[in-house]
C-alpha positions, 0 to 999 in steps of 0.5 A: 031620127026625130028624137035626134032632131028635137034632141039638138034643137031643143039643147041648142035653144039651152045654151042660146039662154044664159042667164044675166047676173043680178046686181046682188050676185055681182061680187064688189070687194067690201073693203075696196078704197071708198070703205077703206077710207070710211072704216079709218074714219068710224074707227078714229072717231068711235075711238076718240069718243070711247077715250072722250067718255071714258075721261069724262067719267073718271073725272066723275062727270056722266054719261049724257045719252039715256041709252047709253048711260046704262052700259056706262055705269062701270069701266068693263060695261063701257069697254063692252058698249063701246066694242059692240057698238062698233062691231055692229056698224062695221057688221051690219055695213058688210051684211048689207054690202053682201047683200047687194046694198052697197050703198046702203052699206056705206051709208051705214058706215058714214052714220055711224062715223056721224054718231061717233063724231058728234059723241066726241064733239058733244063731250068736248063741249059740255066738259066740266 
């Protein structure tokens, strides 16, 4: 009769102890309106900085960002630049939404919209 006792008692204080859901485990969607709107935004901005640059150099101008200068020095290295440039934005936004860093991973989107941007803005500017 006792094990019974202390059988009930002690499953019963099992069920009175859930568990709260940490903020890294609540599941948000990733592409919810906000990163919506800012993933049209890196993807207009990287593509007009990709197009900017890509006629800049046809037009036997150069690459003025020492980083990427190097990628650059052909049509392919560009495309490849280019493409992982805006993988990495886009990936490493999603790792950090999932993560539990939701603003983090906006912020990541909106600096890489930045870059973008200034990259195109830039190239307009100091065209030949």
């Amino acid at each position: 009769m006792p094990r019974v006792v202390i059988f009930m008692l002690l499953t019963s204080a099992s069920f009175a102890q859930a568990i709260p859901e940490s903020p890294s485990s609540a599941r948000s969607r990733f592409l919810d309106t906000q990163n919506v709107a800012l993933l049209a935004s890196l993807t207009v901005w990287h593509g007009l900085d990709a197009y900017k640059t890509e006629q800049t150099i046809d037009e036997g101008g150069r690459e003025e960002w020492p980083v990427a200068r190097h990628f650059c020095q052909s049509r392919e290295r560009r495309v490849a630049y280019f493409w992982t440039n805006y993988a990495a934005t886009i990936g490493s936004s999603y790792l950090l939404h999932r993560t539990g860093h939701r603003k983090l991973a906006r912020a990541a989107l909106v600096m890489g919209s930045v870059s973008s941007a200034s990259g195109f803005i830039f190239t307009l500017a100091h065209k030949r």
